[in-house]
C-alpha positions in Angstrom: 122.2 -6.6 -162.1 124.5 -3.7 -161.5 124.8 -2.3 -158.3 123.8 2.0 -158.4 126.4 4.2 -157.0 125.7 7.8 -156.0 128.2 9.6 -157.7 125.8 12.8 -157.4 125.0 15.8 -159.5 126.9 18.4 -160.9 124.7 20.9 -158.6 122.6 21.0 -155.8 123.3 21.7 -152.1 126.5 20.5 -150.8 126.6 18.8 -147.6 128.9 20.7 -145.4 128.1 24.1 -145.9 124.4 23.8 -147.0 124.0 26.2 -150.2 122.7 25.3 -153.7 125.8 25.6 -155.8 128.3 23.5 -158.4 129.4 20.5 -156.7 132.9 18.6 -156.8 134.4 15.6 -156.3 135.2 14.6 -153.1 137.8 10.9 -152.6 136.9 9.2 -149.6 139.5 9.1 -148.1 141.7 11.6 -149.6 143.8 10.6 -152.9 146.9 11.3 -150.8 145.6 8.9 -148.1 144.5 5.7 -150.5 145.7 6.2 -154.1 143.2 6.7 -156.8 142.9 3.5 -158.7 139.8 1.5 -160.4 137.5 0.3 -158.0 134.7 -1.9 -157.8 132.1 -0.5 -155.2 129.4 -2.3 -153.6 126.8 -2.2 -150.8 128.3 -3.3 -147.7 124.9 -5.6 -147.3 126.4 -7.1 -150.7 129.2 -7.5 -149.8 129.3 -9.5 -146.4 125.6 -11.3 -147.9 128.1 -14.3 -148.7 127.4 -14.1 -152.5 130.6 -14.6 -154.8 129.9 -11.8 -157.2 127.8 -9.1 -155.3 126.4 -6.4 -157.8 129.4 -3.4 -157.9 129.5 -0.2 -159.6 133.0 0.1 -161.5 134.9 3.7 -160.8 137.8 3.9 -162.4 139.5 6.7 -159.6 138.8 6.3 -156.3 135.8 6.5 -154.1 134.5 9.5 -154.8 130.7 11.4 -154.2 130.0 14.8 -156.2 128.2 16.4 -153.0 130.5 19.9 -151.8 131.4 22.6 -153.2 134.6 23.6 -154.2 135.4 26.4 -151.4 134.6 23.1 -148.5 136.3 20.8 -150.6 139.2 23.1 -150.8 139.8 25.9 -148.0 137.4 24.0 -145.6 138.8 20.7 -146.0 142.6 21.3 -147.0 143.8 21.6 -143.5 141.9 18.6 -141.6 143.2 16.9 -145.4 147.1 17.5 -143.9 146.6 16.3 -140.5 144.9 13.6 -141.6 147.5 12.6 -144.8 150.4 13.0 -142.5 148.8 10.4 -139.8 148.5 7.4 -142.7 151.9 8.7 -144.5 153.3 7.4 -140.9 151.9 4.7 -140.1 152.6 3.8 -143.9 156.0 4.0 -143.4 156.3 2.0 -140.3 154.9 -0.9 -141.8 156.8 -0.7 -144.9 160.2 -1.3 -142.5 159.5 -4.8 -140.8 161.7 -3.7 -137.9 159.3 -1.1 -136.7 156.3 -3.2 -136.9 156.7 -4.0 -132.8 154.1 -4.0 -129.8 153.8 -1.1 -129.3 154.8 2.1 -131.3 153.6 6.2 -131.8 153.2 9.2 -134.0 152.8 12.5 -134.0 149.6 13.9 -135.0 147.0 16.8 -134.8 144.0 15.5 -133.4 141.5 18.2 -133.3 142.4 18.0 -137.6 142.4 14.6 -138.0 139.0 14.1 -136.3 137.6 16.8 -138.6 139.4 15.4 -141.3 137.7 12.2 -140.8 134.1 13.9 -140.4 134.5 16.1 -143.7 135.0 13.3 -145.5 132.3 11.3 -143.9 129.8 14.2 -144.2 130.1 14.1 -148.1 128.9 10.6 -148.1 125.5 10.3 -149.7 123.9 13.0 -151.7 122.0 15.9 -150.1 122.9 15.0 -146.2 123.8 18.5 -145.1 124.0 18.2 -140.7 124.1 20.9 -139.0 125.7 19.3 -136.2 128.9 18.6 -138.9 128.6 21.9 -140.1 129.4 23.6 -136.8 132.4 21.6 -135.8 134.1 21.8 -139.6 133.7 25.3 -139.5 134.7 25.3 -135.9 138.2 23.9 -135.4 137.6 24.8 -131.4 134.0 23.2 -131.0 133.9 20.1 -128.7 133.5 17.5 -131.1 135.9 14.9 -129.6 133.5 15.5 -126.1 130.2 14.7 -128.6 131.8 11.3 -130.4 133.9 8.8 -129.2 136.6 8.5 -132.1 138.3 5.3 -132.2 141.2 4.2 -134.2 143.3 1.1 -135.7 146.2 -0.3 -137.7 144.2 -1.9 -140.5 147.0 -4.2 -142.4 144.3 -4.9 -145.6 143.5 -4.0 -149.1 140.2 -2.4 -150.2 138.1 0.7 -148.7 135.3 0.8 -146.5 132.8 3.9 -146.0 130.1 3.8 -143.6 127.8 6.3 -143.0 124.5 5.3 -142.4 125.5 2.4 -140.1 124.7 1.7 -136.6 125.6 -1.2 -134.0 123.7 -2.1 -131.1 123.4 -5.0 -128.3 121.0 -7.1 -127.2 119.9 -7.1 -123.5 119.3 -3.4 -123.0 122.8 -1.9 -123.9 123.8 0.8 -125.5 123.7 1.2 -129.5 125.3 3.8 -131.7 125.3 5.3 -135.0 129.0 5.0 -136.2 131.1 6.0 -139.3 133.0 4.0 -140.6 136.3 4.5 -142.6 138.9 2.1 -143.7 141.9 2.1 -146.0 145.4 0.8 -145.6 147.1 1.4 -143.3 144.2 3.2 -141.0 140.7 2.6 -139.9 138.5 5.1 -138.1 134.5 4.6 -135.5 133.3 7.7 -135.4 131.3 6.6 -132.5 128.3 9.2 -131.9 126.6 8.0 -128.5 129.8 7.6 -126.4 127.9 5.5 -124.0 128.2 2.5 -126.6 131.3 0.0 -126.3 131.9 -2.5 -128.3 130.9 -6.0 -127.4 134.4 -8.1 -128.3 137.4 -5.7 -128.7 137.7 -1.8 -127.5 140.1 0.3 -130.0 142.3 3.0 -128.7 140.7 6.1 -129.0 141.4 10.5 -129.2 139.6 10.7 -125.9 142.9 11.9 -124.2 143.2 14.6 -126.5 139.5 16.2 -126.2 140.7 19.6 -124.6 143.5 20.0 -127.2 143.8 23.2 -129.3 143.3 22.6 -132.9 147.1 22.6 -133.9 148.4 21.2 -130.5 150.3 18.0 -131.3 150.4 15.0 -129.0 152.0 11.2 -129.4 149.6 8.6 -130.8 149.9 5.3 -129.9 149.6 2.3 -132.2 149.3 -0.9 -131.4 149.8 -3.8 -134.1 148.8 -7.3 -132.6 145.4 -8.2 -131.7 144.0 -6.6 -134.5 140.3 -7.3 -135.5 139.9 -8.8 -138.8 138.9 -6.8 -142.3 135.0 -6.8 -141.9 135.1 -5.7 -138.3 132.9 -4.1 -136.9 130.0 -4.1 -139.9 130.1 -8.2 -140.0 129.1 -8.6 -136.6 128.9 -11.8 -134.2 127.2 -12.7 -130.5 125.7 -10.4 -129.1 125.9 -7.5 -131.3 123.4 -6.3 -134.1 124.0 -3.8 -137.0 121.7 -1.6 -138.6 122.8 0.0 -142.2 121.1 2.1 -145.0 122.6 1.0 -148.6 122.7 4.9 -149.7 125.5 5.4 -147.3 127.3 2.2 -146.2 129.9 1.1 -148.7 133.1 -1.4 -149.4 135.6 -1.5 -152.6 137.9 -3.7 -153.5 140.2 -3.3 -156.5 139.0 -3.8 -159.9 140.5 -7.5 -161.4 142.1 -7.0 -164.7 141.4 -8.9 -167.4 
């Protein structure tokens, strides 16, 4: 059985500004982030389920969901795309030269934009998921959004892509849980985290909390760290304490298509 991916309509409403118009393509991530090669795309509860063939949808480009318009996916998106490009494109090259790979290193970067980068492309995930509460920060580049989510961050050293949208982590005893999104691609991964009361059970990422009262274009150093790193399927293949919640519509992981 083969495994439905929403690629979406050609129109309808788009999901970050809300109107009923023609619809484009939009790569999660970016095509300048994680290059656009053939895929095979399956439901994360596929995926980590433990069979050796999970049901996949082959797309021969990229991840990619036909659900904005072309003014979001363009002028909207364009300048969180930059900030955003420009973080990977660094990190990229530091682990390309073994002799920067140390403890402890940083980069430059544009939070406010990267963090809207990272919710744009999130927010076309799924089809007809327009969210108000996206909507005003993308078209807001001074609205609080790092003071509404928790947005954490990582090195992640691995192969494939991993999109999580409708995904949610919670533990037992009483603690808090979260809905969280999800995005991974060498060389970065990204927890959107949305109820900043939640922390994660076995390992904390570093996170843009420091640069909440930043104006959009205000740079500031990043720090990366490169050992202790959590493994590919963290956080969605969860262990202990913790339990996950997910929706197969919006919770997705692709690994590149095997030739022959």
């Amino acid at each position: 059985m083969t495994f439905k991916f929403p690629v979406g309509p050609s129109k309808g409403r788009c999901d970050i500004c809300g109107l009923e118009t023609d619809l484009t393509e939009n790569h999660v991530p970016p095509k300048a982030w994680a290059q656009g090669i053939a895929l095979r795309v399956s439901s994360v509860a596929d995926a980590i389920s433990g069979e050796k063939k999970p049901r996949s949808h082959k797309m021969p480009n990229g991840v990619c969901f036909r659900s904005i318009c072309r003014t979001c996916n363009g002028s909207v998106l364009s300048r969180y795309d930059k900030a955003l490009v420009s973080m990977s494109r660094q990190v990229m090259e530091i682990l390309r030269d073994r002799t920067k790979v140390t403890y402890y290193q940083s980069i430059r970067i544009q939070p406010q934009l990267v963090a809207r980068g990272v919710l744009g492309h999130m927010s076309s995930v799924g089809l007809s998921r327009y969210d108000e509460r996206h909507s005003q920060h993308l078209f807001d580049d001074r609205s609080d959004l790092l003071r509404q989510v928790r947005l954490h961050y990582w090195v992640y050293p691995y192969s494939g892509r991993t999109v999580l949208r409708d995904f949610g982590l919670g533990i037992l005893g009483g603690k808090a849980s979260s809905a969280i999104y999800v995005l991974k691609a060498y060389p970065l991964a990204f927890a959107m985290v949305w109820n900043r009361d939640f922390q994660f059970e076995d390992w904390q990422p570093q996170s843009f909390d420091p640069f909440a009262g930043f104006e959009p274009d205000q740079e500031a150093n990043l720090p990366l760290e490169f050992v202790g790193l959590p493994g590919q399927v963290w956080p969605e293949h969860v262990q202990g304490n913790t339990f996950a919640v997910l929706h197969s519509d919006g919770a997705f992981v692709a690994t590149e298509k095997r030739r022959g």
